[in-house]
C-alpha positions as CSV (number, residue, x, y, z in Angstrom):
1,X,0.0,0.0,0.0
2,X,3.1,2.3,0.7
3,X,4.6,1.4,-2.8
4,X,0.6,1.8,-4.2
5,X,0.6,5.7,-2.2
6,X,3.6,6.9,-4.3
7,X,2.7,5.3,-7.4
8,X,-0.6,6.8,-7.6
9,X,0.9,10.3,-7.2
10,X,2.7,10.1,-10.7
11,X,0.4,10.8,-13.7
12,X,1.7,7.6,-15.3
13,X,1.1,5.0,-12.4
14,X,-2.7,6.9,-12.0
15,X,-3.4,5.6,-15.9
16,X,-2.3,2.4,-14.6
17,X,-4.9,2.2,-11.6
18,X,-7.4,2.5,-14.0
19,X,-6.6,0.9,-17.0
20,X,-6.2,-1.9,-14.1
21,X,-9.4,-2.9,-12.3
22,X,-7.5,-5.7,-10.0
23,X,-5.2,-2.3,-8.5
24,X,-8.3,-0.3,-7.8
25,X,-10.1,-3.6,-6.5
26,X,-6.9,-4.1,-4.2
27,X,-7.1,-0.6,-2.9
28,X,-10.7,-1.1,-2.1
29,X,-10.3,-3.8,0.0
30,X,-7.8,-2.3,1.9
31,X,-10.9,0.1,3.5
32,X,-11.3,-3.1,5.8
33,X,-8.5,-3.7,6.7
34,X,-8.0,-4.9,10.0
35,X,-5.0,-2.3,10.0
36,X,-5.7,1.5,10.2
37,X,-3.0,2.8,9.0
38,X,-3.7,0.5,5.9
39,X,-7.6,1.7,5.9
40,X,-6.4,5.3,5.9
41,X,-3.9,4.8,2.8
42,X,-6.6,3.1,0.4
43,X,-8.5,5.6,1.5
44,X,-6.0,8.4,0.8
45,X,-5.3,6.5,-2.7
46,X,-8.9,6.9,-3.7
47,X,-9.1,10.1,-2.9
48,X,-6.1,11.0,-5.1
49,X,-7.6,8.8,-7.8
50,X,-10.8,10.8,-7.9
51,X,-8.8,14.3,-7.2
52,X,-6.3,14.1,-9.8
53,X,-6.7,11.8,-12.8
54,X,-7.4,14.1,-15.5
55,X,-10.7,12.1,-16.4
56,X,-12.3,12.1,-12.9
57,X,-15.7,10.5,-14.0
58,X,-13.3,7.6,-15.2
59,X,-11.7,7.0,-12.2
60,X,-15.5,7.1,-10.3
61,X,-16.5,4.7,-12.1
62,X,-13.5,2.3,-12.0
63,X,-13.9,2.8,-7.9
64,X,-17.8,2.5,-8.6
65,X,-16.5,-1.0,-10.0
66,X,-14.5,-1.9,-6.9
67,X,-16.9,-0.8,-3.9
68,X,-19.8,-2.5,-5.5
69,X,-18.1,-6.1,-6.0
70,X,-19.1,-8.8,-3.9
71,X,-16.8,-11.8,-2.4
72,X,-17.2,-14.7,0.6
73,X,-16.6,-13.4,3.6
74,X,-14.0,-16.6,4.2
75,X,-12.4,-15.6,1.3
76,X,-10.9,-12.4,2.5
77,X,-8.7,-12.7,5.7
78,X,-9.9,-9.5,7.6
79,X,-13.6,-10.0,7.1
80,X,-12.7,-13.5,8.5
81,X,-11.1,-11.7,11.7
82,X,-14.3,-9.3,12.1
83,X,-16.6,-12.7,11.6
84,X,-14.4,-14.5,14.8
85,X,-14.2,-10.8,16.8
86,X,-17.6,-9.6,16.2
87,X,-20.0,-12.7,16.2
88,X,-23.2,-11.0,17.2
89,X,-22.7,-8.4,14.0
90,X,-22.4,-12.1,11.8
91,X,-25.4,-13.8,13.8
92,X,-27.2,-14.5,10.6
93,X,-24.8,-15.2,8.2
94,X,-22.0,-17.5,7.5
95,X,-18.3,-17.4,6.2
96,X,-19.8,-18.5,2.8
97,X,-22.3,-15.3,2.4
98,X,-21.5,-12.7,-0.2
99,X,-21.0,-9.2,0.8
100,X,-20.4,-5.9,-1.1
101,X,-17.3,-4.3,-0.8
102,X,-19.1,-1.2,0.7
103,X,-20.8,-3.1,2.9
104,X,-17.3,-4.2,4.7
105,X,-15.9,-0.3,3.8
106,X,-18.6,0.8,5.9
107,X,-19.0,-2.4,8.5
108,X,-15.6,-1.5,9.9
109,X,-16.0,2.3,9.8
110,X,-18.4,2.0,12.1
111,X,-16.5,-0.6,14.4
112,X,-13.6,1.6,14.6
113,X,-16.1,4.5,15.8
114,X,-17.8,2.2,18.3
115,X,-14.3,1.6,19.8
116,X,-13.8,5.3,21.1
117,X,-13.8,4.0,25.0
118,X,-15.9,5.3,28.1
119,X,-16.0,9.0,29.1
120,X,-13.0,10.1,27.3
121,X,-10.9,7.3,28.7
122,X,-9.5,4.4,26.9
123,X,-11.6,1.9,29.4
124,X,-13.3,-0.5,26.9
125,X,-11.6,1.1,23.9
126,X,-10.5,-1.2,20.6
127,X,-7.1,-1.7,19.9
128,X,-7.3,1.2,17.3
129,X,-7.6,3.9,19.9
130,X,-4.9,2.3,22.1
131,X,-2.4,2.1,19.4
132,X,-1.0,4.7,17.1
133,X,-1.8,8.2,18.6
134,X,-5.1,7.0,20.3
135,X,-8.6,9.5,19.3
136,X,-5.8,11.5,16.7
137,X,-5.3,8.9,14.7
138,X,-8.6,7.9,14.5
139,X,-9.8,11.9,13.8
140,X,-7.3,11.9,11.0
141,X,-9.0,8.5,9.7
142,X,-12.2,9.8,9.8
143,X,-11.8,12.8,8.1
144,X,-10.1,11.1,5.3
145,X,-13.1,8.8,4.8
146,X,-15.4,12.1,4.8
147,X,-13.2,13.6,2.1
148,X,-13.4,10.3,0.2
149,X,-17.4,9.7,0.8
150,X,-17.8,13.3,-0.5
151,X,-15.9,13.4,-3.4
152,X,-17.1,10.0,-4.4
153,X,-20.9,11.0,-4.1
154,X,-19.9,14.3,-6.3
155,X,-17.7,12.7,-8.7
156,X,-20.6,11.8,-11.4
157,X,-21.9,14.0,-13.4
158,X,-25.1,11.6,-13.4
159,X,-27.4,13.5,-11.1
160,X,-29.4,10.0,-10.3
161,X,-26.6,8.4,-10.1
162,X,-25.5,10.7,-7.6
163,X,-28.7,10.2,-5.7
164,X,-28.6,6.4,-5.9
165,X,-25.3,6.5,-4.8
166,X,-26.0,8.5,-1.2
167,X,-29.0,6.3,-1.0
168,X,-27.1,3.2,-1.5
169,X,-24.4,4.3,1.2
170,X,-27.1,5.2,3.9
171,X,-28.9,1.7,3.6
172,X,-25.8,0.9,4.7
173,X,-26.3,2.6,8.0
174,X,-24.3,5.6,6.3
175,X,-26.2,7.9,9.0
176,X,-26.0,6.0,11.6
177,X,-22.1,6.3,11.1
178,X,-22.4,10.1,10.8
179,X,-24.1,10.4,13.4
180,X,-21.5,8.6,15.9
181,X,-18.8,11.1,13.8
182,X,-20.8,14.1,15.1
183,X,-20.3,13.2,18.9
184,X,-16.1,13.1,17.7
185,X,-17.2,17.2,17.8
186,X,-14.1,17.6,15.6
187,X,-14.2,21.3,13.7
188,X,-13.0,19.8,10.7
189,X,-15.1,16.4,10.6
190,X,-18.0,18.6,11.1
191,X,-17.5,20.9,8.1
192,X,-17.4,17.6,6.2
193,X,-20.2,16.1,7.6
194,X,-22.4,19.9,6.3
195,X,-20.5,19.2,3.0
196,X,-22.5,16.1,2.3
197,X,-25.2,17.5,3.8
198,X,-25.4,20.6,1.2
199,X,-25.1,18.1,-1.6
200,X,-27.3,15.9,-1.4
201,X,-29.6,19.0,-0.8
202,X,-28.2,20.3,-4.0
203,X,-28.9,17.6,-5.9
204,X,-32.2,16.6,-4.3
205,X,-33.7,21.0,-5.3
């Protein structure tokens, strides 16, 4: 992912990522990572994609591509550790079932959230909050996954298909997610958070 970061920053190795689907559909699995630091550089490498390819509507839909593929949970190491470490979110499926890529993007958003600790503290908090630089790290993370959500919700210049695409994020439980980011009360998160927001107000007038 560290080779993938620089490569993407040189005009030739962006052609690449989407010329390539299997790059961009490597990147995208990397938003579940059971690492954060790799979460937050697939996440920083999609945001480049969209940001500075020359043809930005080609690399939403090449992303489009990768977010919306499904694969067996036991066929994808990390979704296997989330299926041993979080049995009662798995109650009703099995290692077998087919997800969406954006349903696992969005699955472990929400457990890294839910692992913020009790009053402040780290009492109860997930390993992501102990390690790295505790809540910064995870502030930094979140706001690159805002960044990411709205430039990927504004990238086509298919108003429906903007539309469909918020709605398909929030059947996701994308507001339930937001709504945990609010309580970060992070200046910058928040900004993001009226960003989308606006947009989808824009789009809905």
């Amino acid at each position: 992912f560290k080779c993938f970061k620089v490569f993407v920053v040189l005009s030739e190795g962006l052609k690449e990522f989407t010329k390539h689907q299997i790059m961009t559909d490597t990147i995208a699995r990397g938003l579940f990572s059971s690492r954060l630091s790799t979460r937050k550089m697939a996440t920083e490498i999609l945001v480049c994609m969209l940001k500075t390819h020359e043809d930005r509507e080609e690399s939403f839909n090449v992303i489009l591509r990768s977010i919306d593929s499904s694969f067996a949970i036991g066929q994808n190491l990390h979704m296997a550790t989330y299926f041993k470490k979080y049995p009662e979110s798995f109650s009703t499926i099995t290692l077998e079932t087919e997800l969406k890529v954006v349903q696992c993007w969005l699955f472990a958003l929400e457990q890294t959230l839910n692992g913020r600790g009790k009053m402040g503290s780290l009492v109860g908090a997930s390993d992501d909050f102990r390690k790295h630089d505790g809540e910064n790290s995870i502030l930094e993370y979140v706001l690159w996954e805002l960044v990411f959500i709205n430039d990927f919700c504004s990238s086509s210049g298919n108003i429906l298909q903007r539309r469909k695409l918020r709605a398909k994020l929030e059947n996701y439980r994308l507001l339930r997610i937001m709504n945990i980011m609010k309580t970060l009360d992070y200046e910058k998160i928040n900004i993001e958070l009226e960003n989308y927001e606006n947009a989808k107000l824009d789009d809905f007038n």
